[in-house]
C-alpha positions as CSV (number, residue, x, y, z in Angstrom):
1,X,10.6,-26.7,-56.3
2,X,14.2,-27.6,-57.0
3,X,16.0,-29.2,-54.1
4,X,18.6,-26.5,-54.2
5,X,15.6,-24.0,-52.8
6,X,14.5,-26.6,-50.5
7,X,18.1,-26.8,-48.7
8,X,17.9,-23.4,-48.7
9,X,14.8,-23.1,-46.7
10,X,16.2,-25.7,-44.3
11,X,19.2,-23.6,-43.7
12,X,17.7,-20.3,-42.9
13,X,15.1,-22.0,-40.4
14,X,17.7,-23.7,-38.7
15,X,19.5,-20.6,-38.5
16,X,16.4,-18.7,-37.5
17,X,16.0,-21.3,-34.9
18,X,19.1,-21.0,-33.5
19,X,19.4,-17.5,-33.0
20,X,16.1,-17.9,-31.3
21,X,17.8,-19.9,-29.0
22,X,21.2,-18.0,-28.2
23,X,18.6,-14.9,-27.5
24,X,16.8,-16.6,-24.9
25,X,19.6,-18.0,-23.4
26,X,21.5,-15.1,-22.8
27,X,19.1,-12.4,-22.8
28,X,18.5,-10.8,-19.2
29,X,16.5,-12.7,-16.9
30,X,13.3,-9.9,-15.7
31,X,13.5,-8.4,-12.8
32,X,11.8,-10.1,-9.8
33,X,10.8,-9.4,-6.0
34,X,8.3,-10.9,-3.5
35,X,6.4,-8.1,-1.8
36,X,4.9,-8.5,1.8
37,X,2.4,-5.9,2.7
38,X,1.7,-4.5,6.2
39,X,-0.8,-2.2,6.9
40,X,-1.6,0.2,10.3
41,X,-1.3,3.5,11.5
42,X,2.0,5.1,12.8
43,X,2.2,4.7,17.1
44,X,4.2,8.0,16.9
45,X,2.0,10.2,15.1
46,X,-1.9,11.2,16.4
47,X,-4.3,10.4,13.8
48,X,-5.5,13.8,12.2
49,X,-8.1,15.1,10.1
50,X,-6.8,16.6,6.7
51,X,-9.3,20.0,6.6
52,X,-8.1,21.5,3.4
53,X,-9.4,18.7,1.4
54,X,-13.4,18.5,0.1
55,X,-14.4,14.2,0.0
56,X,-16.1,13.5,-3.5
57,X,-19.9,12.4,-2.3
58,X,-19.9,10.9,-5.6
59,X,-16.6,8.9,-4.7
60,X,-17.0,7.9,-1.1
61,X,-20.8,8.6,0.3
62,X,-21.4,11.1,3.3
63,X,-19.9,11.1,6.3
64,X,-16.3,10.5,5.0
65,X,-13.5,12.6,5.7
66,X,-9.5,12.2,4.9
67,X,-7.2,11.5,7.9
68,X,-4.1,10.4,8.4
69,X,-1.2,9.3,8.7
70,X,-1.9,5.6,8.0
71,X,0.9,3.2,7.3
72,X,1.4,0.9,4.4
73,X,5.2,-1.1,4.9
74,X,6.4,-3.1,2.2
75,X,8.6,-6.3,2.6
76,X,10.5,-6.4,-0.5
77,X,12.6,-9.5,-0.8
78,X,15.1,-9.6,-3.9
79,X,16.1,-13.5,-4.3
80,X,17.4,-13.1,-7.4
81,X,21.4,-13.6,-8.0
82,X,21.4,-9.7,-8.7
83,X,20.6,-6.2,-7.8
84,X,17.1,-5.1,-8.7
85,X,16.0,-1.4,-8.5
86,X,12.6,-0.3,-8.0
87,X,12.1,2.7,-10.2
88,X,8.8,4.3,-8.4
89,X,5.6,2.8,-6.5
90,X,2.2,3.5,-7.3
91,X,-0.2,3.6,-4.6
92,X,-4.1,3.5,-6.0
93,X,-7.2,2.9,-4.0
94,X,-9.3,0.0,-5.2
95,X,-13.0,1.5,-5.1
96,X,-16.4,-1.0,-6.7
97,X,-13.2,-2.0,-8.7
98,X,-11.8,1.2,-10.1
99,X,-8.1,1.7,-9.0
100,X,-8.2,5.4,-8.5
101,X,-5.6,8.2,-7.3
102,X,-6.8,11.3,-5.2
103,X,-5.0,14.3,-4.6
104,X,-4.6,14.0,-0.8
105,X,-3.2,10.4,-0.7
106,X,-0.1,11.8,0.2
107,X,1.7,14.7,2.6
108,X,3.5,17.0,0.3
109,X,5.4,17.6,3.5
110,X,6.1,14.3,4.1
111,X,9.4,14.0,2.3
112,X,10.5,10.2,3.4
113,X,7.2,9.1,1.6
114,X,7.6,11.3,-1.8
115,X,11.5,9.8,-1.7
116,X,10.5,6.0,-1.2
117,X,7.6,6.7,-4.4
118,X,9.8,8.3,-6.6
119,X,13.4,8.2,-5.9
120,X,14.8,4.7,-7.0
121,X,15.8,2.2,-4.5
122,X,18.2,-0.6,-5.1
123,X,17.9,-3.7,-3.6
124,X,20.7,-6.0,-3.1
125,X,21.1,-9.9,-4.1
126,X,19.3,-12.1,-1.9
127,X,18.4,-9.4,0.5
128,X,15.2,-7.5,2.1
129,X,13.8,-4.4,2.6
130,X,11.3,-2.4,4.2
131,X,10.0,0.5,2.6
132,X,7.1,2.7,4.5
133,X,4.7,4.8,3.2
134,X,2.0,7.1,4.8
135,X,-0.6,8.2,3.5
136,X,-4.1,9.9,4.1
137,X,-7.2,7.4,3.7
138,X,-11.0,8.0,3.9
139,X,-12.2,7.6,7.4
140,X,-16.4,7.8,8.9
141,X,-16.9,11.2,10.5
142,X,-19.5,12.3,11.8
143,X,-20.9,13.9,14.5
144,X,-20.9,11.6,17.4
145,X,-17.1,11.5,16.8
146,X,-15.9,15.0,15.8
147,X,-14.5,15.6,19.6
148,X,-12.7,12.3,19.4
149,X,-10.1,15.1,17.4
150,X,-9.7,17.5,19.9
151,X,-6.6,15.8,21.0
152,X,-7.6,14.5,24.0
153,X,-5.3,14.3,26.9
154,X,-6.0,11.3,29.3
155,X,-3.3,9.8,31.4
156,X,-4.9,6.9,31.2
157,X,-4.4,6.3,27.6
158,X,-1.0,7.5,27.5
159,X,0.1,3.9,27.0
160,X,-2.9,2.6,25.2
161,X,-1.2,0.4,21.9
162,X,-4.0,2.5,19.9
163,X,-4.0,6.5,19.3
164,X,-6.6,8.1,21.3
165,X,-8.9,9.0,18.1
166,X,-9.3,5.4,17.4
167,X,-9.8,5.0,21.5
168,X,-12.5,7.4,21.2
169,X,-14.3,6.0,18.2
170,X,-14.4,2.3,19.7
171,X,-16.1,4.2,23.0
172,X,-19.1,5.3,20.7
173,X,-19.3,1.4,19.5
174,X,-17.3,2.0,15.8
175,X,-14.1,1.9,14.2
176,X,-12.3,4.6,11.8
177,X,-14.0,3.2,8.8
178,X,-17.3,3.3,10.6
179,X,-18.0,-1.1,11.0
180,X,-19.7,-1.9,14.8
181,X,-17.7,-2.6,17.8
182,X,-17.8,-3.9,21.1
183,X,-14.9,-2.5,23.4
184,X,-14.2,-4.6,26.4
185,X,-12.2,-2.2,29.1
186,X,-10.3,-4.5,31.6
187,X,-8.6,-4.1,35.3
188,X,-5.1,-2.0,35.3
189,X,-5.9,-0.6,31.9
190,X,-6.4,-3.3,28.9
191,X,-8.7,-3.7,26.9
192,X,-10.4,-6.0,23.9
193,X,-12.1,-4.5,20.9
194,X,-14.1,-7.1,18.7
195,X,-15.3,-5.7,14.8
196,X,-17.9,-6.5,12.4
197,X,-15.4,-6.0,9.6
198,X,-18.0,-5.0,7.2
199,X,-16.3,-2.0,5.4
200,X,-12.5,-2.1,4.5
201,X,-10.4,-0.2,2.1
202,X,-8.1,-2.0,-0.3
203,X,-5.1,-0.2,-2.1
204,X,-3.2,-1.4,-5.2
205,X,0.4,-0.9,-4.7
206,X,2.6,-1.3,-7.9
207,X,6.5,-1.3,-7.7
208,X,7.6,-0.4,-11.2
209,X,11.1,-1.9,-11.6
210,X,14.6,-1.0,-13.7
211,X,13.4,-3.1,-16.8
212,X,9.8,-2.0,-16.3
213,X,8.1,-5.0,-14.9
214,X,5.4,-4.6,-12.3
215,X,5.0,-6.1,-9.2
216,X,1.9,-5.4,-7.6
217,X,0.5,-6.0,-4.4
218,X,-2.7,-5.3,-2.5
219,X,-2.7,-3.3,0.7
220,X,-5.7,-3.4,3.3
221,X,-7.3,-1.3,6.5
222,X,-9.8,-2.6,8.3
């Protein structure tokens, strides 16, 4: 090979090379958040069944039923030297791990949820925010706990830090997802509610931002 060629060669590398290197220094740095999930159900809202929906046996067993509304609350901290926008969350339940999406997740009258899934949120510089979203989750039902949605009226639970449906359920020794409990009632109205834990449900929630990267985050009841 004559050394002309071989200069040649060296040239275009090193200008391969250096283009290389003006690209990754001044191309866009990817968008990223730090997500803190919080899970509960909302004090201001009764727990209620959602009748109009059928539970695939297949899916979830017997004895399940949708209710709602449960809370999932995002912490979404933007440390990065500029605005990031989340373009749309994805909320999917993680089942003998499948993710997978069911029609009744969500309210279709719950407009502040659809808006925080789909509409785009921008969050400032070095800055946090919360971002709530309620949806319906698979709850043990059966029989021994139908009444407990009748929406009971007892003064004496009208402060309780727990809606009376979960009330009633730790009464007949279980919890919403259908684990053992022991309630322990105190003097002047407390009380103490200790749980096997055995069955929980775990949700993946994905924030899709601007540039699409995903940040995703896992989200459970127990």
């Amino acid at each position: 090979m004559k050394r002309e060629n071989i200069n040649t060669i060296i040239a275009t590398l090193g200008l391969v090379l250096a283009a290389c290197s003006y690209y990754n220094q001044f191309k866009p740095e990817t968008d990223k958040l730090d997500v803190a999930v919080n899970t509960g159900f909302v004090a201001s809202s009764e727990l209620e069944l959602n009748k109009d929906i059928a539970v695939p046996r297949a899916l979830y067993g017997d004895s399940t039923r949708f209710a709602g509304p449960a809370s999932i609350i995002l912490e979404v901290s933007n440390n990065m030297s500029r605005p990031v926008t989340i373009k749309k969350i994805q909320v999917e339940l993680v089942k003998d791990g499948t993710a997978v999406s069911y029609a009744s997740m969500f309210n279709p009258l719950d407009q502040k949820t659809t808006d925080n899934l789909l509409t785009p949120t921008t969050i400032a510089e070095h800055s946090v925010k919360k971002i709530e979203l309620r949806i319906n989750i698979p709850i043990y039902y059966g029989e021994e706990v139908s009444s407990c949605f009748k929406r009971i009226k007892s003064a004496n639970l009208k402060n309780e830090g727990f809606g009376n449906v979960r009330f009633c359920y730790y009464k007949n020794g279980i919890d919403l997802l259908g684990n053992k409990v022991q309630l322990k009632q105190f003097e002047g109205g407390g009380y103490l509610v200790e749980s096997s834990k055995g069955n929980s449900l775990n949700y993946r929630v994905t924030a899709i931002t601007g540039d699409n990267s995903k940040i995703v985050s896992l989200a459970t009841f127990y």
